[in-house]
C-alpha positions, 0 to 999 in steps of 0.5 A: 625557395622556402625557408624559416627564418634561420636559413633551413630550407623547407622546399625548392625548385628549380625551373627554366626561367622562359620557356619558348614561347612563353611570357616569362612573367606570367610563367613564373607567377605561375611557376610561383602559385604552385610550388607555394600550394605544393609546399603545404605552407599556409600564405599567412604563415609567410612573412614575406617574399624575395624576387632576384633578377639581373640587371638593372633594379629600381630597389624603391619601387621593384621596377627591372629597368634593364635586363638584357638576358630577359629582354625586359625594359621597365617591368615592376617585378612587385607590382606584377606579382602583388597578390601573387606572392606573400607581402612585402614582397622585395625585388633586388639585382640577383647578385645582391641576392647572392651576397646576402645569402652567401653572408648568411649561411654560406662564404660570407663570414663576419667580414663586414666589407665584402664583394661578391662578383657573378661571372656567369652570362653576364657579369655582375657585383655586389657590394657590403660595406659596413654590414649593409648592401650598398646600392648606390645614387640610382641603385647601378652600384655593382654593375662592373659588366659595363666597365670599359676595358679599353681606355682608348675605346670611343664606343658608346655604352648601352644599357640594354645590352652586355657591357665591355668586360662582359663582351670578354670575360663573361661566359658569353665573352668567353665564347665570343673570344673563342669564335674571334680568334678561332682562325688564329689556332687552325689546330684548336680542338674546338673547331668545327664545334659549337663552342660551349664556356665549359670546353673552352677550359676543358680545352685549355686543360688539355694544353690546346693554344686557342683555350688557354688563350682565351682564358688567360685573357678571362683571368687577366680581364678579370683580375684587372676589374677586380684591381679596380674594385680592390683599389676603390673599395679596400674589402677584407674578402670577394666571393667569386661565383656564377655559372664561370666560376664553376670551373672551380679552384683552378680558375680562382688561383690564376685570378688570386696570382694575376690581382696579387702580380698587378695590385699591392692591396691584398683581399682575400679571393673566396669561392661562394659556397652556396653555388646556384642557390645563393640568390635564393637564399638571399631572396629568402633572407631580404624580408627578414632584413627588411622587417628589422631594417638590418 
């Protein structure tokens, strides 16, 4: 994406991140080259560039120290696209990307305490508070996918792969979660299928017992963590977004009903607004802020 300097949009594209038999590196400094050449926007008349990804993130250095969705371990995203893309050139986790944009021009409000919580292939946060993105000792705030939801759990963590809440209430979860169980509701519409996140809501929509109980244990996953977030963190708003969250109000009323049953604390549950862009968006904005240290 490219914009001006208040948000407009001048040009984007939307592109499969890795191609079979592709390197995603290589594929996207491509990718990169021709949408800038196309945009008709001279190099020098950009002040800089923005790359969101998932996972872990060096935010110093622009090093991916883990992204399991990529199978990438320690790939510095600002080296590899030096002279490729306009400096400086900003790499963040896409979920703080999302939040930076989203409080840009989209959900985000004048709330200066905010979370933005990505539930797509995996799950991830974002944390504002006070106005600036807080990214923590070794910039990992946020990485509520690796929460453990079983407090009697001995299994021990990896950060190469998806974590405990993302096992269940990630999309992937979801999916997981209704392959698990599937042997206990023989009757399930979604047997015999291959099982995709957005059927196993159309199911429970359509009153089958195996949906509605994978997505009452989504909503209640998910309202626990954000019970956690609510209790440490006492934010005015979080933003609910990503690929799940998709599925629109209906998922965001059972979550606000579960945290408001389960938590006395009150924050105010949000859909985002920008959808997909949102990450774009805030890639968009991070030179800005970074120019003015804002």
């Amino acid at each position: 994406m490219l914009t001006d300097l208040a948000g407009s949009v001048i040009a984007h594209r939307k592109i499969a991140s890795h191609p079979d038999g592709a390197d995603i590196v290589e594929h996207l400094r491509r990718q990169a080259q021709m949408f800038l050449q196309e945009s008709g926007v001279p190099k020098d008349k950009i002040v800089g560039s923005g790359i969101g990804a998932p996972g872990l993130i060096n935010y110093e250095d622009g090093t991916v120290i883990a992204a399991p969705g990529l199978n990438w371990i320690n790939v510095n995203l600002r080296d590899a696209f030096h002279s490729y893309l306009p400096e400086p050139i900003i790499v963040d986790n896409d979920v703080n990307m999302a939040l930076i944009g989203e409080k840009w021009v989209g959900a985000g409000g004048d709330d200066e305490d905010v979370i933005f919580v990505a539930i797509g292939t995996g799950i991830g946060a974002a944390l504002m508070l006070g106005g600036q993105i807080h990214r923590g000792s070794a910039g990992y705030a946020g990485e509520v996918g690796y929460a453990p939801v079983d407090p009697f759990t001995d299994a021990k963590g990896d950060l190469t792969r998806f974590g405990p809440l993302e096992n269940v209430a990630s999309g992937t979860g979801i999916r997981l979660e209704a392959k698990a169980n599937m042997n206990l509701f023989p009757q399930s519409m979604l047997r015999g299928r291959e099982i995709r996140t957005e059927e196993v809501f159309e199911a429970a929509r359509h009153g089958d017992e195996l949906g509605q109980y994978v997505v009452d244990r989504t909503v209640k996953y998910l309202a626990f963590a954000l019970a956690h977030m609510v209790a440490l963190v006492n934010p005015a708003q979080i933003i609910l977004g990503g690929g799940v969250m998709r599925v629109g109000d209906t998922l965001l009323k059972q979550i606000d009903q579960r945290l408001k049953q389960i938590m006395p604390i009150q924050a105010r549950l949000t859909l985002a607004q920008l959808g997909e862009l949102a990450g774009a968006y805030g890639a968009a904005a991070s030179p800005i802020l970074e120019m003015y240290r804002i």
